[in-house]
N, C-alpha and C positions, 0 to 999 in steps of 0.2 A: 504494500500500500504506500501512496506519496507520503511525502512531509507535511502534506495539508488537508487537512477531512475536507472532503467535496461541501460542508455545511459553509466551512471557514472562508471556502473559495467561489461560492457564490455570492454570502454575503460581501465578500471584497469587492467584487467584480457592482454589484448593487451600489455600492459607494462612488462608482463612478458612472455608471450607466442609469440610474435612476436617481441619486442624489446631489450629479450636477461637482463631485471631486475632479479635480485634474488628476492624472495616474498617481504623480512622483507624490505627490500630497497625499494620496489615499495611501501610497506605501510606507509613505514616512506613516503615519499616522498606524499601520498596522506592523511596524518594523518587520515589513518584508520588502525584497529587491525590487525597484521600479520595474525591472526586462520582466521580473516572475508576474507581475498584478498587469503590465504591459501585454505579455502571452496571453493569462488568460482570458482577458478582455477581448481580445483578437477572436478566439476559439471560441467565444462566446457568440461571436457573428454582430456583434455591435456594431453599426455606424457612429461617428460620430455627427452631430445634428449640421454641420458649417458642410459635410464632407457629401451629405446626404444630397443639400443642397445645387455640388459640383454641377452637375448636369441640367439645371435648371433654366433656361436663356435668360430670362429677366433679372438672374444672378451675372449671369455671365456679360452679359450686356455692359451693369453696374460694375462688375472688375476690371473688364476692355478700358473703360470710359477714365476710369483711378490710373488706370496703367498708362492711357496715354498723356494724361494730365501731368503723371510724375515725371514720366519718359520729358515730356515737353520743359518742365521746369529744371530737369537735368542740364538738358543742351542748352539751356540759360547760361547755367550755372557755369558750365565747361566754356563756355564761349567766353564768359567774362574771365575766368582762371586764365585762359589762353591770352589774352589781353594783358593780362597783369602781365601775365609773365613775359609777353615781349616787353611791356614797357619795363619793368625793373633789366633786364637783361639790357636793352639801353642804356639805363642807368649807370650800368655798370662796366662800360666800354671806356 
């Protein structure tokens, strides 16, 4: 038999799939391994609720939309670093 009565290892498993714990928190909390309460959450067939979502367009739409916004304020961002750095490089001739 495991290290774990199958009682102990649903109720863990319940700590994070019905009571809303992140893994590493529910292990600490039960001083057992993140990877061991990580497995059998996995084995359990659990979605997570953000993950469930993946496949949804009107999700996917709204992360396109964050993604190109940041993408955009990126190439701001690099385009002014690029500028600095010719002008200090100037500078310094």
């Amino acid at each position: 038999m495991g290290r774990y009565s199958r009682q102990f290892k649903q109720e863990a498993i319940k700590l994070v799939t019905e009571q809303g714990y992140q893994p590493a928190e529910a292990a600490r909390k039960l001083a057992i391994p993140d990877s061991t309460l990580l497995n059998w959450v996995q084995k359990s067939g659990w979605v997570r609720p953000q993950e469930k979502l993946a496949d949804d367009p009107a999700v996917l739409q709204v992360q396109l939309r964050e993604a190109r916004a940041r993408l955009k304020e990126l190439e701001v961002e690099n385009e002014i670093l690029k500028k600095a750095t010719a002008y200090f490089a100037r500078q310094n001739l």
